[in-house]
Predicted model as a PDB file, atoms N, CA, C, CB and O in Angstrom, pLDDT in the B-factor column:
MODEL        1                                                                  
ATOM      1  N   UNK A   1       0.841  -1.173   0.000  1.00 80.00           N  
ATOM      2  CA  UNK A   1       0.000   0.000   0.000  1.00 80.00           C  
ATOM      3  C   UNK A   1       0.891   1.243   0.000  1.00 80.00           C  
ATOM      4  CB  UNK A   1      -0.960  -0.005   1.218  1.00 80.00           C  
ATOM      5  O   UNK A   1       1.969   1.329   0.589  1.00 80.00           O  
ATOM      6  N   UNK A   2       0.228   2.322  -0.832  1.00 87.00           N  
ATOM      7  CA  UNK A   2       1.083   3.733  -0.902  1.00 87.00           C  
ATOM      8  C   UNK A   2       0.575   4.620  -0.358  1.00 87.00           C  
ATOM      9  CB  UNK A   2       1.359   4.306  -2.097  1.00 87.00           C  
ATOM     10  O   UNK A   2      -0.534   4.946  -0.781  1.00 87.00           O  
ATOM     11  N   UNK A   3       0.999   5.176   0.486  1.00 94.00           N  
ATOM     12  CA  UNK A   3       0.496   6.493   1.064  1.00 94.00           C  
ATOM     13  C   UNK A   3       0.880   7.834   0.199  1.00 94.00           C  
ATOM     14  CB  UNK A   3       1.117   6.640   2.548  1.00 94.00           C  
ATOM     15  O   UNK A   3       1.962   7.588  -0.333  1.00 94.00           O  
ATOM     16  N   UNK A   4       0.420   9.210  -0.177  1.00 95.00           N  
ATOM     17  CA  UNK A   4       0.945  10.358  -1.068  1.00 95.00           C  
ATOM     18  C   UNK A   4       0.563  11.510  -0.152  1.00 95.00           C  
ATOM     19  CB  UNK A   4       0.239  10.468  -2.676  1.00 95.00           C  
ATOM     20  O   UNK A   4      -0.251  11.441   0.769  1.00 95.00           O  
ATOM     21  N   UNK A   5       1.126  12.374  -0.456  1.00 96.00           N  
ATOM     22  CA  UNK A   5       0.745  13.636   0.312  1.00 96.00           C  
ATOM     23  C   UNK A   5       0.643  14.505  -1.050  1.00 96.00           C  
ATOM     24  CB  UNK A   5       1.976  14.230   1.603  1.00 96.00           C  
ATOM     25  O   UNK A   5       1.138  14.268  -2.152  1.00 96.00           O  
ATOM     26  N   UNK A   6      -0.296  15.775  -0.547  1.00 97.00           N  
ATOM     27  CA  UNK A   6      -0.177  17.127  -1.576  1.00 97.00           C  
ATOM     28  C   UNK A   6       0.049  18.207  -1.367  1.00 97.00           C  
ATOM     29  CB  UNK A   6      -1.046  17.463  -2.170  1.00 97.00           C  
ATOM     30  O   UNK A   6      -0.917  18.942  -1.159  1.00 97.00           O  
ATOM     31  N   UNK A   7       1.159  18.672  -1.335  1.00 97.00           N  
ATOM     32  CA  UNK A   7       1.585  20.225  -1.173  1.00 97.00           C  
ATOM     33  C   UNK A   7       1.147  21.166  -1.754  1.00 97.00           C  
ATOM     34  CB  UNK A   7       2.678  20.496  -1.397  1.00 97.00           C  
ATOM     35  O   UNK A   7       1.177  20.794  -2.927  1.00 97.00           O  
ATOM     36  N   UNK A   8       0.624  22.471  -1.728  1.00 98.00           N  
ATOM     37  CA  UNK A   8       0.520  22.994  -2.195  1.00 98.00           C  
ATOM     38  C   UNK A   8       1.979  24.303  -2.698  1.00 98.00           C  
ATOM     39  CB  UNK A   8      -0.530  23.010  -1.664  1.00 98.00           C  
ATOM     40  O   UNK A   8       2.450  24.779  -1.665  1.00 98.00           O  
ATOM     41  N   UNK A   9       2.519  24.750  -3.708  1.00 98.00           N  
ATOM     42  CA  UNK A   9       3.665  25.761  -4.084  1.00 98.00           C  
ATOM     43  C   UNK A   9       3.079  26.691  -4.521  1.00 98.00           C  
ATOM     44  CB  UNK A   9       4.686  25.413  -5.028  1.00 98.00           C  
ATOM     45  O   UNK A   9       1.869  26.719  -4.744  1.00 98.00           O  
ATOM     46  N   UNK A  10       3.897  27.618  -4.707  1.00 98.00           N  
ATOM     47  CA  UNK A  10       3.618  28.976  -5.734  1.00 98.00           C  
ATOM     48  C   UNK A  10       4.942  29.314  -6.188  1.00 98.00           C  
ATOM     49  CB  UNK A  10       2.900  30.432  -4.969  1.00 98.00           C  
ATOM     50  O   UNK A  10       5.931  29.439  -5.466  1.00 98.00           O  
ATOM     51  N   UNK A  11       4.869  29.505  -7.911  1.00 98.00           N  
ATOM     52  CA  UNK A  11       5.655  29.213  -8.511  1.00 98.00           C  
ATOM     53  C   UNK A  11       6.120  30.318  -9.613  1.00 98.00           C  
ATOM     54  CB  UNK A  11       5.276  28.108  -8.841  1.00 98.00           C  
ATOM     55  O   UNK A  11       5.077  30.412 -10.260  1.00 98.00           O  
ATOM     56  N   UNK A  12       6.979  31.152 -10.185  1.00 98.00           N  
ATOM     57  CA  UNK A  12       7.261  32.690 -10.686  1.00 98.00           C  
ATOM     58  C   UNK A  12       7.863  31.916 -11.744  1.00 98.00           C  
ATOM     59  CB  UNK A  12       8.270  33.985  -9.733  1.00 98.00           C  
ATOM     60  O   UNK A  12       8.154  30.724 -11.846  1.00 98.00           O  
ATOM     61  N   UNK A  13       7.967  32.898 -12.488  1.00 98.00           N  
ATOM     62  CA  UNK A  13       8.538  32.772 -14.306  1.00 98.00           C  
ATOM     63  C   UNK A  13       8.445  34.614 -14.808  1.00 98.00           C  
ATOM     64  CB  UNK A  13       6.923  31.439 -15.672  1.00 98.00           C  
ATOM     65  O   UNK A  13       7.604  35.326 -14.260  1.00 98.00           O  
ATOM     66  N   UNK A  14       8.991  34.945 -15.416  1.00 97.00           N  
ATOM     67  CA  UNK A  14       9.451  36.208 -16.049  1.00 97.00           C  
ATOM     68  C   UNK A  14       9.119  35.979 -17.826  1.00 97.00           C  
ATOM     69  CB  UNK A  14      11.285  36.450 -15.629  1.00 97.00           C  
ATOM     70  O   UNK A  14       9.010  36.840 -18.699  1.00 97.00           O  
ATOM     71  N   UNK A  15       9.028  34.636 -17.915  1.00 97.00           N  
ATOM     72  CA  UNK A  15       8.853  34.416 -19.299  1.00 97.00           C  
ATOM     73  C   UNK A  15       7.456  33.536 -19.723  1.00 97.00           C  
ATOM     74  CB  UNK A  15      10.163  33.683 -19.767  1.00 97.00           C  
ATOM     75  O   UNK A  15       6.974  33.788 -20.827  1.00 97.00           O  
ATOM     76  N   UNK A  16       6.973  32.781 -19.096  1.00 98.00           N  
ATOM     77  CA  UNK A  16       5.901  32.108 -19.243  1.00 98.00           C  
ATOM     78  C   UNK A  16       5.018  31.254 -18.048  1.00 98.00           C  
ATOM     79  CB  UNK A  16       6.312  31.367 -20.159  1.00 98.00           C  
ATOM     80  O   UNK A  16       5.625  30.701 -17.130  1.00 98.00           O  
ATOM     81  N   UNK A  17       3.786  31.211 -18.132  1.00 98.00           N  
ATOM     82  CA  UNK A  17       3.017  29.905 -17.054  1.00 98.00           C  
ATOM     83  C   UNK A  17       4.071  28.827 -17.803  1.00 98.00           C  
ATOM     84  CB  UNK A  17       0.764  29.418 -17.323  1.00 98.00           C  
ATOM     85  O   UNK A  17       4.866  28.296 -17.027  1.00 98.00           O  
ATOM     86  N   UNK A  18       4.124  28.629 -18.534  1.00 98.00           N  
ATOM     87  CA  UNK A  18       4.593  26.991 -18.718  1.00 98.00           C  
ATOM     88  C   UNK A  18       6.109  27.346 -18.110  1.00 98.00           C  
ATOM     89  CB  UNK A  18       4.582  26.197 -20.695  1.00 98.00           C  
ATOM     90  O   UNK A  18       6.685  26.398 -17.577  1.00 98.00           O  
ATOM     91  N   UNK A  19       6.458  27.988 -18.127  1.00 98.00           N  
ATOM     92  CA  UNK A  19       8.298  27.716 -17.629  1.00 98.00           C  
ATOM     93  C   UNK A  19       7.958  27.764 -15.633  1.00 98.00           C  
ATOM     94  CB  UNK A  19       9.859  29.775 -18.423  1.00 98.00           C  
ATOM     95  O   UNK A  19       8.502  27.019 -14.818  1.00 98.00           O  
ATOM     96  N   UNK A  20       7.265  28.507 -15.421  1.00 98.00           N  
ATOM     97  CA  UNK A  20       6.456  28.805 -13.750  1.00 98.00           C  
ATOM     98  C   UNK A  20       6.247  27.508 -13.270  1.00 98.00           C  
ATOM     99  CB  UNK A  20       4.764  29.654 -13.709  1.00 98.00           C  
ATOM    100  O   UNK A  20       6.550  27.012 -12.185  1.00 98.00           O  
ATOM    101  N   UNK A  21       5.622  26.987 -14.346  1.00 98.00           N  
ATOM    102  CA  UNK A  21       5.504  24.939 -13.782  1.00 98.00           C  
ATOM    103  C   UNK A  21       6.866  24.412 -13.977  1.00 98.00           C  
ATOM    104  CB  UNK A  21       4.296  23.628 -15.018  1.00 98.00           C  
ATOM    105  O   UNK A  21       7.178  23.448 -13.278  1.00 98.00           O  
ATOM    106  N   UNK A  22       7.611  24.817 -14.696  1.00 98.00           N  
ATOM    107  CA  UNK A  22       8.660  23.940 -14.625  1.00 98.00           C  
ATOM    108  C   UNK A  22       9.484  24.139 -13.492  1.00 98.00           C  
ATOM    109  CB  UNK A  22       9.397  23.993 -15.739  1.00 98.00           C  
ATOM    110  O   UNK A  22       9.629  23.260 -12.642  1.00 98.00           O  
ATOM    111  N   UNK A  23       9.950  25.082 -13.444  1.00 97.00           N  
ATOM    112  CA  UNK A  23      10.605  25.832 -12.442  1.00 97.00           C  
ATOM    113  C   UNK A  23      10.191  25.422 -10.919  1.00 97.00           C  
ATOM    114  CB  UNK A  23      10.296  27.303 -12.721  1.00 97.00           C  
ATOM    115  O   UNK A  23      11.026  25.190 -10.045  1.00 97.00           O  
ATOM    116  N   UNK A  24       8.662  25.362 -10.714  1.00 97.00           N  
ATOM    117  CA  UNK A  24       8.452  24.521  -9.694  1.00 97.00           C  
ATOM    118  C   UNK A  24       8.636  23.414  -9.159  1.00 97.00           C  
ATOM    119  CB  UNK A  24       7.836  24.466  -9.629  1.00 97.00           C  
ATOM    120  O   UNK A  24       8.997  23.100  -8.025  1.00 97.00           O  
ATOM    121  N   UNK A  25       8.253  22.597 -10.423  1.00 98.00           N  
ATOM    122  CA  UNK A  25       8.115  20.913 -10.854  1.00 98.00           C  
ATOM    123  C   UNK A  25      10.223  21.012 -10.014  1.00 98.00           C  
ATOM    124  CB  UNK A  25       7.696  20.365 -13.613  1.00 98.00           C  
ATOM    125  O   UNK A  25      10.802  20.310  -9.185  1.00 98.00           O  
ATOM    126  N   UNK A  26      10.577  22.011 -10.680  1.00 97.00           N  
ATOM    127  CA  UNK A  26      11.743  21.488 -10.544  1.00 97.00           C  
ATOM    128  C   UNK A  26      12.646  21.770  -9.238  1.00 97.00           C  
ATOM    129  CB  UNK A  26      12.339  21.854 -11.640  1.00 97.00           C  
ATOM    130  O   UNK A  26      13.632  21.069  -9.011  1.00 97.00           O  
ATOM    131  N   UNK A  27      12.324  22.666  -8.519  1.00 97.00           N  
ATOM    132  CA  UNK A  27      12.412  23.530  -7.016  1.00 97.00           C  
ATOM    133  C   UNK A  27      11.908  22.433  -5.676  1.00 97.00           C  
ATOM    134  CB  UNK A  27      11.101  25.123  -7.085  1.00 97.00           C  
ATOM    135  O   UNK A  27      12.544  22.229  -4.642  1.00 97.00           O  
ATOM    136  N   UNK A  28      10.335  21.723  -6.145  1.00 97.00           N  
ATOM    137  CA  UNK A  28      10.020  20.999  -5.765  1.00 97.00           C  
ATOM    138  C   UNK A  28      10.844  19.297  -5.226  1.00 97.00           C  
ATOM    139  CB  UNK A  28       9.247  21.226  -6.502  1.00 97.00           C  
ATOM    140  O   UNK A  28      11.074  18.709  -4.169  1.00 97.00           O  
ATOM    141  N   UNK A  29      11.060  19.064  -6.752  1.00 97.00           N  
ATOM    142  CA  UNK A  29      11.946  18.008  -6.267  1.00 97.00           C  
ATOM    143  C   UNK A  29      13.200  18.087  -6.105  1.00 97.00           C  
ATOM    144  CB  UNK A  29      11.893  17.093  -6.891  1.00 97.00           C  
ATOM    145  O   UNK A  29      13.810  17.023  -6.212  1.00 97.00           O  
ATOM    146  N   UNK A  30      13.871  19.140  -5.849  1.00 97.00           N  
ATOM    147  CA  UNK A  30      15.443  19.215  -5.001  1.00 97.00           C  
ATOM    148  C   UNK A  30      14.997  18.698  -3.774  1.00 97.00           C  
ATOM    149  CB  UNK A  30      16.270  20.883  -4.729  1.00 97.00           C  
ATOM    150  O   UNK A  30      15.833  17.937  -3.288  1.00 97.00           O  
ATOM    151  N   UNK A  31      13.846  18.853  -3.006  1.00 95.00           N  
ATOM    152  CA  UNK A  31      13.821  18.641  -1.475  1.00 95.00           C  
ATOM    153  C   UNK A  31      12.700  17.820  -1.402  1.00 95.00           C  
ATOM    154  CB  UNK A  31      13.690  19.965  -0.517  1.00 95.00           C  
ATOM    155  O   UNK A  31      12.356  17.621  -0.237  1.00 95.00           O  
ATOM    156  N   UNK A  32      11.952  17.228  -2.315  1.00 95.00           N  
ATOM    157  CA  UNK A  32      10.759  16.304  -2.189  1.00 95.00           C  
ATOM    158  C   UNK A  32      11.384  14.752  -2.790  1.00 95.00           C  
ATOM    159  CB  UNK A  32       9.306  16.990  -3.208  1.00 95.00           C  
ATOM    160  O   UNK A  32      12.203  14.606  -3.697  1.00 95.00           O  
ATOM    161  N   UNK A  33      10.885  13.957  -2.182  1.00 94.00           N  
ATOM    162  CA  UNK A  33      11.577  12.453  -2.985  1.00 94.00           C  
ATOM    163  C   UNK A  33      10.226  12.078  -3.096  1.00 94.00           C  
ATOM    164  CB  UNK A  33      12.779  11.125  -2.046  1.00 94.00           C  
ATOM    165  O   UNK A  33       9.398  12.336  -2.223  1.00 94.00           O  
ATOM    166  N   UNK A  34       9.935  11.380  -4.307  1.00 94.00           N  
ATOM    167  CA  UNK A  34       8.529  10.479  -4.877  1.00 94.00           C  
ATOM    168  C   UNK A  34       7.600  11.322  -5.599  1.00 94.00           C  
ATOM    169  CB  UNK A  34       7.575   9.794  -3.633  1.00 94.00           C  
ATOM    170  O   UNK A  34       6.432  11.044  -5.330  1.00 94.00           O  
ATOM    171  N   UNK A  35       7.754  12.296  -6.459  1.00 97.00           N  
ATOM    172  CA  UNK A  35       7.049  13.073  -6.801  1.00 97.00           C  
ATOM    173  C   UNK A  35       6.485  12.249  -8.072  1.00 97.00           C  
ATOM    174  CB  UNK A  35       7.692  14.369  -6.902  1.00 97.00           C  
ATOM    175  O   UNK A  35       7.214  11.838  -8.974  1.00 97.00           O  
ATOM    176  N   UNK A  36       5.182  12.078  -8.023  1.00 96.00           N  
ATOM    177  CA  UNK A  36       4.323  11.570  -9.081  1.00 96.00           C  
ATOM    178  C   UNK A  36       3.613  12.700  -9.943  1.00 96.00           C  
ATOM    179  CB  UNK A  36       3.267  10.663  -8.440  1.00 96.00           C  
ATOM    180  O   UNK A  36       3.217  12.306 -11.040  1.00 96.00           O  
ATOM    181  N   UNK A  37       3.392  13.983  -9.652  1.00 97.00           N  
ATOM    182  CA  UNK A  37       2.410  14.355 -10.203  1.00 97.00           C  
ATOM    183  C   UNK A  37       2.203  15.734  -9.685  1.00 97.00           C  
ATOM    184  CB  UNK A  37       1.409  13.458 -10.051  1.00 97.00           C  
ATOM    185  O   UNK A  37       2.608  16.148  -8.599  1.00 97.00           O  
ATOM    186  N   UNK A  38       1.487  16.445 -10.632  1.00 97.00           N  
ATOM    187  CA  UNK A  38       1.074  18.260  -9.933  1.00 97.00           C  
ATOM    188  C   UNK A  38      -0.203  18.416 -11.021  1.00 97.00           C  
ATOM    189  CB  UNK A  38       2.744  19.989 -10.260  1.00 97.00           C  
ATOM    190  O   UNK A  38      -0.540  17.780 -12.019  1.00 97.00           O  
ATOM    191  N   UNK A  39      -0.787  19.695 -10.251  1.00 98.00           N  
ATOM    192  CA  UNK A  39      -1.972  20.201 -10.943  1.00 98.00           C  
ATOM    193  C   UNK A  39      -1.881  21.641 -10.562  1.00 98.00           C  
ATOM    194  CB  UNK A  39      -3.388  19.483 -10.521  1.00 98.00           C  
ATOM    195  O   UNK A  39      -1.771  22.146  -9.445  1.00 98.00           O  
ATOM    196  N   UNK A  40      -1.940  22.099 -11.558  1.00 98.00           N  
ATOM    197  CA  UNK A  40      -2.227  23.705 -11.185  1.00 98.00           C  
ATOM    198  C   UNK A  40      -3.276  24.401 -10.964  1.00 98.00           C  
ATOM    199  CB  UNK A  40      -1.879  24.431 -11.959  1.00 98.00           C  
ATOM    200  O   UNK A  40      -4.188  24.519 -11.782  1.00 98.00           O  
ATOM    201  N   UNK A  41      -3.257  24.819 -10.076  1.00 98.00           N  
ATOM    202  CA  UNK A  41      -4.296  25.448  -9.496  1.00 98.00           C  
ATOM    203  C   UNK A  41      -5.209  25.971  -9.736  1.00 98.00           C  
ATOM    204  CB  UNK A  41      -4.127  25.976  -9.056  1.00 98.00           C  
ATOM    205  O   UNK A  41      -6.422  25.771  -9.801  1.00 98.00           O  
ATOM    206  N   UNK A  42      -4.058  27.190  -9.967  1.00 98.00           N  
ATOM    207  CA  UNK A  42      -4.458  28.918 -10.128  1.00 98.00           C  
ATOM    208  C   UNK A  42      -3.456  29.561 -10.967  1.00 98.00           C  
ATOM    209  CB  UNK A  42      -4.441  29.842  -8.607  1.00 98.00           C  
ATOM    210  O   UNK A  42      -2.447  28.911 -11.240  1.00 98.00           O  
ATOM    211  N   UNK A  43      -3.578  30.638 -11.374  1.00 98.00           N  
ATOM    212  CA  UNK A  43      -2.855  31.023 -12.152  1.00 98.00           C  
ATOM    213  C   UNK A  43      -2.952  32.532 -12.046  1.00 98.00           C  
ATOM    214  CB  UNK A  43      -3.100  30.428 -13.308  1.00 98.00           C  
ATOM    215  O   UNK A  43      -4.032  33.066 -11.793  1.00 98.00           O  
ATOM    216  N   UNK A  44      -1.811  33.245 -12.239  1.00 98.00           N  
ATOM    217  CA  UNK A  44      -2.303  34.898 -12.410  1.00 98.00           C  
ATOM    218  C   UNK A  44      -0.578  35.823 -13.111  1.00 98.00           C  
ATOM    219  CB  UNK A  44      -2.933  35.709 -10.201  1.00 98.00           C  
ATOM    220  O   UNK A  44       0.552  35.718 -13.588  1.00 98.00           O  
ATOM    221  N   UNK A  45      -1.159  36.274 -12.855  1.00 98.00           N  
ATOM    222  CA  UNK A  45       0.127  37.567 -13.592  1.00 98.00           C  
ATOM    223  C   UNK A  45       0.251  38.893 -12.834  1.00 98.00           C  
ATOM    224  CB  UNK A  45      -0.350  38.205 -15.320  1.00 98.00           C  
ATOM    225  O   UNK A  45      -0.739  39.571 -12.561  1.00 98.00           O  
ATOM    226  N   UNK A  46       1.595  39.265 -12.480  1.00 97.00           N  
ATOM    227  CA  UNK A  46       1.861  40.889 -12.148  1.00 97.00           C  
ATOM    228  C   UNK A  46       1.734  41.760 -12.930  1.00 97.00           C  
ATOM    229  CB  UNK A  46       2.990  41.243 -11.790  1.00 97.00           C  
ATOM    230  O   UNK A  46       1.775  41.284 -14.065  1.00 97.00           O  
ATOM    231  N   UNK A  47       1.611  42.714 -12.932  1.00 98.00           N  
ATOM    232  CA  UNK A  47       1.621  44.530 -14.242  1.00 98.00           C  
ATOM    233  C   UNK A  47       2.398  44.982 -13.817  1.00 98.00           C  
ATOM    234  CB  UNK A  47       0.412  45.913 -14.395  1.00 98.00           C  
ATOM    235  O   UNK A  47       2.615  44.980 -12.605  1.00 98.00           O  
ATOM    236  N   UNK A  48       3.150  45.576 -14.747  1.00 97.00           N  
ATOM    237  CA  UNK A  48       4.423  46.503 -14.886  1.00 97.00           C  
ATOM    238  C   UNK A  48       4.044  47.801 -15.461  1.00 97.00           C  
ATOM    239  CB  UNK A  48       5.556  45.871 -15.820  1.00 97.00           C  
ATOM    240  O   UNK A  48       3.703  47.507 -16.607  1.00 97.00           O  
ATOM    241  N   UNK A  49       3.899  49.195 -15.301  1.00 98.00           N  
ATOM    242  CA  UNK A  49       3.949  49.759 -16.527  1.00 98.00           C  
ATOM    243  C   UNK A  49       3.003  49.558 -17.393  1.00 98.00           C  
ATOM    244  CB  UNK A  49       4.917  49.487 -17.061  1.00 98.00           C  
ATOM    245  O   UNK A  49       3.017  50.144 -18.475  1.00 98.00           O  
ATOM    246  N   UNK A  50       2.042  48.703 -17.051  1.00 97.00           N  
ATOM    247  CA  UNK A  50       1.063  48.041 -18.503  1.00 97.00           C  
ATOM    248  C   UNK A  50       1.149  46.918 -19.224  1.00 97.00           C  
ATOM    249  CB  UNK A  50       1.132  48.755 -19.610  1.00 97.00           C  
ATOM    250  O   UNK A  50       0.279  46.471 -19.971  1.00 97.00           O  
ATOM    251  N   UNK A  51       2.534  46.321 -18.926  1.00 97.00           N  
ATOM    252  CA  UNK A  51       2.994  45.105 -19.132  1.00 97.00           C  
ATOM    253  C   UNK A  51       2.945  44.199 -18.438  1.00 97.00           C  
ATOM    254  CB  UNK A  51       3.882  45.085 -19.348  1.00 97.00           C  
ATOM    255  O   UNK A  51       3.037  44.465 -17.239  1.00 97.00           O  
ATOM    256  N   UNK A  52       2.814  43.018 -18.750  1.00 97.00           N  
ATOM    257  CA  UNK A  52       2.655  41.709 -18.174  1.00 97.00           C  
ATOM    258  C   UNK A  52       4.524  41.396 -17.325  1.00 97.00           C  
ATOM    259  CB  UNK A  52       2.097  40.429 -19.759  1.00 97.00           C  
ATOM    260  O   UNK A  52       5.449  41.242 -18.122  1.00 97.00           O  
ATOM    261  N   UNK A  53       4.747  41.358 -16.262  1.00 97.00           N  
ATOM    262  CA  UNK A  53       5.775  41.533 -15.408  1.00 97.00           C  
ATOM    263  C   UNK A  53       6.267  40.395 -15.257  1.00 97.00           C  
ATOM    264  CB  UNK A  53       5.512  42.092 -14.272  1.00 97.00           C  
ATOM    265  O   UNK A  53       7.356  40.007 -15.680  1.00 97.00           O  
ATOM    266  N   UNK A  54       5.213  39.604 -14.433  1.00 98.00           N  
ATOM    267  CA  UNK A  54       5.703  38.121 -14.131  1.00 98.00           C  
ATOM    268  C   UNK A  54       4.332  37.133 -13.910  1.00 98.00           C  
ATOM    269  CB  UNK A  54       6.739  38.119 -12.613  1.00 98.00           C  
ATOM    270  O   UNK A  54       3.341  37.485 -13.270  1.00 98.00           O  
ATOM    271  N   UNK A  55       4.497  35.844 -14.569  1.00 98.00           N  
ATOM    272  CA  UNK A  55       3.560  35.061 -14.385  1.00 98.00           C  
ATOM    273  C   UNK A  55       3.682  34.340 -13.108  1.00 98.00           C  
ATOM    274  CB  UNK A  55       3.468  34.296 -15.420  1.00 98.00           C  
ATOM    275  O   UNK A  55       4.775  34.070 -12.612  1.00 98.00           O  
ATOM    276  N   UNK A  56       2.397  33.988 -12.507  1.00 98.00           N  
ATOM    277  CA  UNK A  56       2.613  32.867 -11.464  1.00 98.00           C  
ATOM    278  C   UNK A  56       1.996  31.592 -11.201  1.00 98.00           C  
ATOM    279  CB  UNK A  56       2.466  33.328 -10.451  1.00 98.00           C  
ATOM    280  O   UNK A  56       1.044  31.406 -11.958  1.00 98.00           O  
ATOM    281  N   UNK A  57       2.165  30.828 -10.547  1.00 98.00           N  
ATOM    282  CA  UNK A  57       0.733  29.213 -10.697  1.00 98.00           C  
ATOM    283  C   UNK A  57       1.250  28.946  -9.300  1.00 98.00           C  
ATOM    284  CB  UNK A  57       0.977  27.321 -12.249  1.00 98.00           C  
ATOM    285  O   UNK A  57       2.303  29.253  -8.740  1.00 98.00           O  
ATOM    286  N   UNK A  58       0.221  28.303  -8.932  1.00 98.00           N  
ATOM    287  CA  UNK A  58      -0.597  27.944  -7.452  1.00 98.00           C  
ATOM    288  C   UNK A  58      -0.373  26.308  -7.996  1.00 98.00           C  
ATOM    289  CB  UNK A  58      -2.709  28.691  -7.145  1.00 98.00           C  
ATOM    290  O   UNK A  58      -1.243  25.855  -8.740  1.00 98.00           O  
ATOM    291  N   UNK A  59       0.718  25.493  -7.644  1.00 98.00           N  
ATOM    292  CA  UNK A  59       0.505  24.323  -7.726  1.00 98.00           C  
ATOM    293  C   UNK A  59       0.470  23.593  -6.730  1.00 98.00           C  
ATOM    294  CB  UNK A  59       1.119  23.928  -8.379  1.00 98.00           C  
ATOM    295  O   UNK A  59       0.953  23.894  -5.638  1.00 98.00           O  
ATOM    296  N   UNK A  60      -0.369  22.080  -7.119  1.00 98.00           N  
ATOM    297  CA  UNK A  60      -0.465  21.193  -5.987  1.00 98.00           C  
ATOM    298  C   UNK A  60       0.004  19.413  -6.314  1.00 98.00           C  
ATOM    299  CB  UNK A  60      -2.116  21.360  -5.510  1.00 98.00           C  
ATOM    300  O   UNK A  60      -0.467  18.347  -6.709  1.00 98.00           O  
ATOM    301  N   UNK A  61       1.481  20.157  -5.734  1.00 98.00           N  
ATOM    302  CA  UNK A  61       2.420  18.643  -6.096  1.00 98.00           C  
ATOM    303  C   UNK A  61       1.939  17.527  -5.228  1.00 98.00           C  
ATOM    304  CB  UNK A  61       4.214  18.759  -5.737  1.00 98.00           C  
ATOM    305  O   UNK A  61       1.514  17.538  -4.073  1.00 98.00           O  
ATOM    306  N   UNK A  62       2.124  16.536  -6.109  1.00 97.00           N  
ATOM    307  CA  UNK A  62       1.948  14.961  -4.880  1.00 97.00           C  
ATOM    308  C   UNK A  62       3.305  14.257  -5.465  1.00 97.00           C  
ATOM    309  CB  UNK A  62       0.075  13.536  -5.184  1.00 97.00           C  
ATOM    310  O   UNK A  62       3.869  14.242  -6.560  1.00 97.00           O  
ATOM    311  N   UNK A  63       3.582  13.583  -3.954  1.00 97.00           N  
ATOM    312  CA  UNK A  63       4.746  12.424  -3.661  1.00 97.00           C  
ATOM    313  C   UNK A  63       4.121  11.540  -3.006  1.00 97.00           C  
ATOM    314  CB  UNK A  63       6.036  12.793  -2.828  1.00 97.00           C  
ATOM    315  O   UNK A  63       2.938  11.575  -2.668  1.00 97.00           O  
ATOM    316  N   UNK A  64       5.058  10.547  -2.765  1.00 96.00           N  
ATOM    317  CA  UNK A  64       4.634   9.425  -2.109  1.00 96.00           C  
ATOM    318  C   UNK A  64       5.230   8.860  -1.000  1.00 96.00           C  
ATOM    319  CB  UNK A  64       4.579   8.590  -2.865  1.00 96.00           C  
ATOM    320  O   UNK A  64       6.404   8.573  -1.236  1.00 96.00           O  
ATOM    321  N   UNK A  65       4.836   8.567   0.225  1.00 94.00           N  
ATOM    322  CA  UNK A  65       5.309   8.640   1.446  1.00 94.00           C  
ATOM    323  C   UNK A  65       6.121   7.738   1.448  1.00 94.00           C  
ATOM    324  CB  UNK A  65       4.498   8.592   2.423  1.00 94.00           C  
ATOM    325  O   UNK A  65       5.868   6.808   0.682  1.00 94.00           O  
ATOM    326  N   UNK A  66       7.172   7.662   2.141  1.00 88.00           N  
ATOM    327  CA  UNK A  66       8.328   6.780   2.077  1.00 88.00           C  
ATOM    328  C   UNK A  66       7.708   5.560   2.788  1.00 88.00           C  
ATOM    329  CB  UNK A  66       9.731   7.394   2.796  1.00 88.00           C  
ATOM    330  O   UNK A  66       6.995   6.074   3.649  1.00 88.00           O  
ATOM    331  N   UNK A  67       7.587   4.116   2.900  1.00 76.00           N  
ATOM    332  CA  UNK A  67       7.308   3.302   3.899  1.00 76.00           C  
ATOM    333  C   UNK A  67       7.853   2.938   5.195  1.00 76.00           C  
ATOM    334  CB  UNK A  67       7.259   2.509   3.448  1.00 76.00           C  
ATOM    335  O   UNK A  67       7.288   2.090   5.886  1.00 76.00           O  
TER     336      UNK A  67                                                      
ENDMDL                                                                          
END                                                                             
């Protein structure tokens, strides 16, 4: 039997939502072991000036509990 947990992150990019997930995905598992899986949340963006500044996502990683 597997036990998983779900964290929730929040995750920045300067260039895209899709690089914001990666960047997480990847932040995440430096310090998480068993990572199966994420879903994003939420999603939003900062303004600059009128410009789109920085993207962000609300993710919710799962791992799997060590036995």
């Amino acid at each position: 039997m597997s036990v998983a947990k779900v964290i929730e992150i929040i995750a920045s990019s300067g260039k895209s939502f899709d690089d914001a997930v990666e960047e997480g995905i990847k932040e995440a598992c430096k310090t998480l072991n068993g990572v199966t899986g994420a879903w994003v949340a939420d999603q939003k963006v900062t303004v600059k000036d009128g410009k789109v500044d920085e993207y962000r996502v609300v993710l919710r990683v799962t791992f799997v509990l060590k036995d």
